[in-house]
C-alpha positions in Angstrom: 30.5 76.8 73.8 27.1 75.3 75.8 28.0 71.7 76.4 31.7 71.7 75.7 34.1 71.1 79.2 37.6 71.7 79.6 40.1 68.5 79.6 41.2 67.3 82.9 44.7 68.7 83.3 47.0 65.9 82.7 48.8 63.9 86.0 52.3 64.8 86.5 53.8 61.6 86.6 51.8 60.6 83.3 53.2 63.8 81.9 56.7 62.7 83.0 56.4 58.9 81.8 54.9 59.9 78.3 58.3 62.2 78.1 60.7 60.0 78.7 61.2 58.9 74.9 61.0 62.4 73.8 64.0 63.8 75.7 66.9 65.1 74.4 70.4 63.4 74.9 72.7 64.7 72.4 72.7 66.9 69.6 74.5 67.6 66.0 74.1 71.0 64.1 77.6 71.4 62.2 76.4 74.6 61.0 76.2 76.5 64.1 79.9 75.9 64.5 82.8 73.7 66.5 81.1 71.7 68.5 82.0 70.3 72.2 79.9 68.3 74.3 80.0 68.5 77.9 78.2 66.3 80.7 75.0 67.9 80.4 75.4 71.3 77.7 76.2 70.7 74.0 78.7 73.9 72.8 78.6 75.4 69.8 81.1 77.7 68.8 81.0 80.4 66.0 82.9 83.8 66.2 82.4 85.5 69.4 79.1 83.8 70.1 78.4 80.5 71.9 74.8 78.5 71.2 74.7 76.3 74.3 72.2 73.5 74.2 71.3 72.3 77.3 70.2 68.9 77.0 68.1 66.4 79.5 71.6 64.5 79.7 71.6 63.4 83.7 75.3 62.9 85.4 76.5 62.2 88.3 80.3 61.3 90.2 81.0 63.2 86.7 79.2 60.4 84.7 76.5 61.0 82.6 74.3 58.3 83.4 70.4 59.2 81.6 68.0 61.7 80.4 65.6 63.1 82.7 62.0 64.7 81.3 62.2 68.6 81.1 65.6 68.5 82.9 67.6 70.2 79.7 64.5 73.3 79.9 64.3 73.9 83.8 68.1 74.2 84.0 67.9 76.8 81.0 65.4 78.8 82.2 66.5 79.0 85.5 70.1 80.3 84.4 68.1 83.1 82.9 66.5 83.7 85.3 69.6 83.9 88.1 71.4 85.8 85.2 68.5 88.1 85.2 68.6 88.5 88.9 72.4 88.7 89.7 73.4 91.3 86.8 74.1 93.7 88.8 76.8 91.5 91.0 78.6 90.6 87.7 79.3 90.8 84.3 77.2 87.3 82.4 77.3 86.0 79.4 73.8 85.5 78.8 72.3 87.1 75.9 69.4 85.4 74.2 66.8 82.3 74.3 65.5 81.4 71.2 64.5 77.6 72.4 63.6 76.5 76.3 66.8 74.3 75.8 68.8 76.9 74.2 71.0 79.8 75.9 72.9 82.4 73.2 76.1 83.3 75.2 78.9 85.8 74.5 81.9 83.9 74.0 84.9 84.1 76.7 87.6 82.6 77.6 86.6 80.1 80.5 89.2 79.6 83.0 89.7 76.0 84.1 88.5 76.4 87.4 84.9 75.5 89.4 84.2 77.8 92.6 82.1 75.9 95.4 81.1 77.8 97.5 79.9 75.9 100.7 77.3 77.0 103.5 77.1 74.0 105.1 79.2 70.8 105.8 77.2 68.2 103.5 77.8 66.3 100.2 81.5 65.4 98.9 83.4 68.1 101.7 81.4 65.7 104.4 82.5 62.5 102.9 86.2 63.8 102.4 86.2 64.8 106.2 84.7 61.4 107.0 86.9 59.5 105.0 89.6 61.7 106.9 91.2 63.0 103.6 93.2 65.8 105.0 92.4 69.0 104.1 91.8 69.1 100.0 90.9 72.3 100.3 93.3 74.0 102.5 90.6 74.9 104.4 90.2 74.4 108.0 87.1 72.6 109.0 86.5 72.4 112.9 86.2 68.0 113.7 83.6 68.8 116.1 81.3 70.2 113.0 78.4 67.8 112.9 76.8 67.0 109.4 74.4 69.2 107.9 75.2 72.0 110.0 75.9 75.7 108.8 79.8 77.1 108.6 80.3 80.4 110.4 80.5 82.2 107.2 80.4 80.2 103.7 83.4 79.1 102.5 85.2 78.9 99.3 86.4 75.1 98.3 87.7 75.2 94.3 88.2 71.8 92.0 90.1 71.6 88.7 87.6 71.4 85.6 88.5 67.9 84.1 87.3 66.6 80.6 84.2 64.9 79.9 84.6 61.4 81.7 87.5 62.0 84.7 86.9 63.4 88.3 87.2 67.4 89.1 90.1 67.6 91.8 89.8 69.2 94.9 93.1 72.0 94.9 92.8 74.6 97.7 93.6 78.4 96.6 97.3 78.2 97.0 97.9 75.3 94.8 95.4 77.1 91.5 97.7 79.8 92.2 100.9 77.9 92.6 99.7 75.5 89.1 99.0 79.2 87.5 95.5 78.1 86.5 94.3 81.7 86.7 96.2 85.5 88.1 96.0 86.1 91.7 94.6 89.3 91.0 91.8 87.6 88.9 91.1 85.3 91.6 90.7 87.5 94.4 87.7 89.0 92.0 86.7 85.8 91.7 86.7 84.9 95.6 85.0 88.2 96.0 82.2 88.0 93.3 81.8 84.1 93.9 81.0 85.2 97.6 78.4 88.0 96.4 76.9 85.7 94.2 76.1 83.1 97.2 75.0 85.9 99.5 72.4 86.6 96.9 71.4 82.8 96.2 70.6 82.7 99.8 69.0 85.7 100.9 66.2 84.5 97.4 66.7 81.3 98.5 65.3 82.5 102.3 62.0 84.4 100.6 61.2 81.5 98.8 61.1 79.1 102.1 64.5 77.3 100.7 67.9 76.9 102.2 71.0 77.2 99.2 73.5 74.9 101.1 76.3 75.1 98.3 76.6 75.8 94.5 79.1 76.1 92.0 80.2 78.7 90.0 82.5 78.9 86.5 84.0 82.0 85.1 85.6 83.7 82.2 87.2 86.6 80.6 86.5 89.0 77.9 89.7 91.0 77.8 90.5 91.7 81.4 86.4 91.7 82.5 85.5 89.0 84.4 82.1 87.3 83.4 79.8 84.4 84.5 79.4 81.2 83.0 77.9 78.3 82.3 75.0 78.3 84.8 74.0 79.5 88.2 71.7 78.6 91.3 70.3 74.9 89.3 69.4 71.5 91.0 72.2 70.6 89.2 74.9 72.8 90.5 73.6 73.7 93.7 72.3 71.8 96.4 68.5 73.2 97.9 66.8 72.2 101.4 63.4 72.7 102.2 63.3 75.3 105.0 59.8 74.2 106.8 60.9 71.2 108.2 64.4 71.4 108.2 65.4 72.1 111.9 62.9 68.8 112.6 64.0 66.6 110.4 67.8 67.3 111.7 66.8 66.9 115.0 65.2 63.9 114.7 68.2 62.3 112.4 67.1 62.9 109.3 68.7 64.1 106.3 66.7 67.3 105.0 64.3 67.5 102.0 66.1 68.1 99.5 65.2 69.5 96.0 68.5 68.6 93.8 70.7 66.1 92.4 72.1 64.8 95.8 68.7 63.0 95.7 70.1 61.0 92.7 73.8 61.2 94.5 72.4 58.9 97.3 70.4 57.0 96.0 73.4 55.8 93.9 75.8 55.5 96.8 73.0 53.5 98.6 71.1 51.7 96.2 74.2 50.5 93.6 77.1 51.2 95.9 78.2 53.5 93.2 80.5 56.9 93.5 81.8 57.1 90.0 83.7 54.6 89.0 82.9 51.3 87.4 79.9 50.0 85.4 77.6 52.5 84.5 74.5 51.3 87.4 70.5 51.1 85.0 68.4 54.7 85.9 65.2 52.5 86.2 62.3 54.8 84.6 60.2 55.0 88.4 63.2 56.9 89.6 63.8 59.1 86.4 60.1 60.3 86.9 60.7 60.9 90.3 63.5 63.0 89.8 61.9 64.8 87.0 59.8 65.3 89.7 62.2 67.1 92.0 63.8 69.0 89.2 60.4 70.5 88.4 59.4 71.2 92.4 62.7 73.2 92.5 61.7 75.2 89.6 58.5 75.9 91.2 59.9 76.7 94.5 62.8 79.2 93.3 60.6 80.9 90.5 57.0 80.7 92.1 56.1 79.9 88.4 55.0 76.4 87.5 56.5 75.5 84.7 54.4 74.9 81.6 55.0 71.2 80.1 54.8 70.8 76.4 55.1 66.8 75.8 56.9 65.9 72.4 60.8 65.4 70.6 62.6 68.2 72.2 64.6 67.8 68.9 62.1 68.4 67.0 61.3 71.8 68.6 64.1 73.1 69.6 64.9 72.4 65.4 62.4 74.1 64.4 62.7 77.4 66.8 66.5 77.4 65.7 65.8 77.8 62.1 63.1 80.8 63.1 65.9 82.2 65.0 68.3 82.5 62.3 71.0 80.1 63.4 70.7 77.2 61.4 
C-alpha cells in the first residue's frame, strides 16, 4: 500500500536480549511417557518411539550451567539436517519434527558409550597431554605434536556415558571391550561408521569454509542394526574453526575462531577458573547473548540458511504444535 514502509529488521543482539526470559530450560508432559532429563535433551519415552525435546539448557565440564536464546532450535534443526545428509553412511533414528525444539526418534537401545572422534590435538585430549595424564585413551600421541595442529589421520578417543551431574571417563578401546560395555564385533562397526561419519563432517565442513576439529558420536541398536543417536555435527558436540584465517591466526599464536561451545569452555577456565567442579560460576546475560551469537553464526555457516528467529515462550509454542501433532 502507497505510504506504508516495511519495519526495520530487528538487531540481533536485541533479538537475543528480548529472548532470554523466553527460553526453555526444562520441561514436563507426563503424557507423552517416562520421562528422563539429560544435560541439554528432555526424553520421553512411550512404546518404540522417543519425543526428544531439546531444550536451550547450556552445559559445560558436564554441568548445566544456563539457557542460551534459540540454542534448544539450532541444535534440533541441525541434527536433521546432518541426519538428512549422512543417511546413507548409517542407519538414524530420526523420524519426525513437529516443533523447532522437538525431534520424534525411533526408540533403541543406546549403548553407554560416546565416540570422539579427533582431527586435531585441541580441547580436553590437549589439556590431558599437558597435564601429562598418560595415555587415557590408549592412543599414542606423538609429544612433539604442537597444539592445534591436525593428526595424520583422525583418531578415535571413547568416554563412558555418566549420569546427569558426574564426568564422562576417558577408557581407550581395550578397556570398553575388557568392561563389556558393548561386542567387539559391534564396535568395530562402530569404529568404522564413527570414522565415515567424520570424513563426511569434514569434507561439508571444507565447502562451507569451516574446519570440523572433533565431534562426538552416540549409538544404538534395534535388534542387531546399528543406528545413530542423539545428535550429530552441533556447536555442542563438535568443535568448528573458521577456515579463512585459520593458518594466520596459528601462526601468529592465536587460538582459531571458533564457532562452538569451547568459546564458553574458555572463557570458564579463564574467566572463573572453573573445569567442572565446585560452585556453579553466574552466565552474566552479555555473554549468553554473545554465545547465542555463535550458536546462530554456526548455523548460518554449516547450513547457508539464516535461521529465522521467532521471539516468544518456547513453551508456549512448542505446547501448542505438540497438541496439533497428536502427542499430547
Amino acid at each position: 500500500m502507497a505510504g506504508l514502509t516495511e519495519p526495520p529488521a530487528m538487531d540481533l543482539q536485541d533479538a537475543l536480549l528480548q529472548q532470554l526470559p523466553h527460553t526453555l530450560s526444562r520441561t514436563a508432559y507426563p503424557s507423552l511417557g517416562t520421562h528422563y532429563e539429560g544435560k541439554v535433551r528432555d526424553t520421553y519415552a512411550r512404546g518404540d518411539t522417543l519425543v526428544l525435546v531439546v531444550t536451550d539448557r547450556l552445559s559445560a565440564f558436564d554441568r548445566v550451567l544456563t539457557t542460551l536464546p534459540f540454542k534448544g532450535e539450532v541444535l534440533n534443526r541441525l541434527s536433521a539436517f546432518w541426519f538428512a545428509r549422512t543417511a546413507h553412511v548409517v542407519k538414524n533414528h530420526f523420524l519426525d519434527m513437529p516443533d523447532p525444539n522437538v525431534t520424534v526418534a525411533r526408540r533403541c537401545t543406546p549403548i553407554p558409550i560416546e565416540v570422539v572422534v579427533r582431527g586435531h590435538l585441541t580441547g580436553s585430549l590437549w589439556r590431558d597431554v599437558q597435564g601429562g595424564r598418560e595415555n587415557p585413551y590408549g592412543v599414542a600421541i606423538d609429544p612433539d605434536l604442537p597444539r592445534f595442529a591436525a593428526f595424520p589421520s583422525p583418531i578415535v578417543t571413547p568416554a563412558t556415558k555418566e549420569a546427569v551431574g558426574k564426568h564422562d571417563e576417558p577408557i581407550s578401546e581395550a578397556a570398553l571391550l575388557a568392561r563389556g560395555l558393548v561386542e567387539p564385533k559391534v564396535w568395530a562397526q562402530i569404529r568404522e561408521v564413527a570414522l565415515a561419519l567424520f570424513a563426511e563432517g569434514q569434507s561439508w565442513a571444507t565447502s562451507r569454509g569451516l574446519v570440523l576439529v572433533d565431534t562426538k558420536y552416540e549409538f544404538g541398536l534395534v535388534g542387531d542394526t546399528l543406528y545413530l543417536i542423539d545428535e550429530i555435527h552441533t556447536p555442542d558436540s563438535s568443535r568448528y574453526w573458521v577456515r579463512q584465517d585459520l593458518e594466520a591466526r596459528l601462526a601468529a599464536g592465536e587460538e582459531p575462531q571458533m564457532l562452538d561451545k569451547e568459546n564458553l569452555r574458555r572463557w570458564l577456565i579463564n574467566e572463573r577458573g572453573f573445569m567442572g567442579n565446585g560452585e556453579l560460576p553466574t552466565i552474566p546475560d552479555d555473554f549468553r547473548v554473545e554465545l547465542a551469537g555463535k550458536y546462530l553464526a554456526a548455523y548460518e555457516a554449516i547450513t547457508g540458511v539464516i535461521l529465522p528467529l521467532e521471539i516468544g515462550p518456547v513453551a508456549e509454542r512448542l505446547t501448542k504444535n505438540l497438541q496439533v501433532a497428536g502427542l499430547l
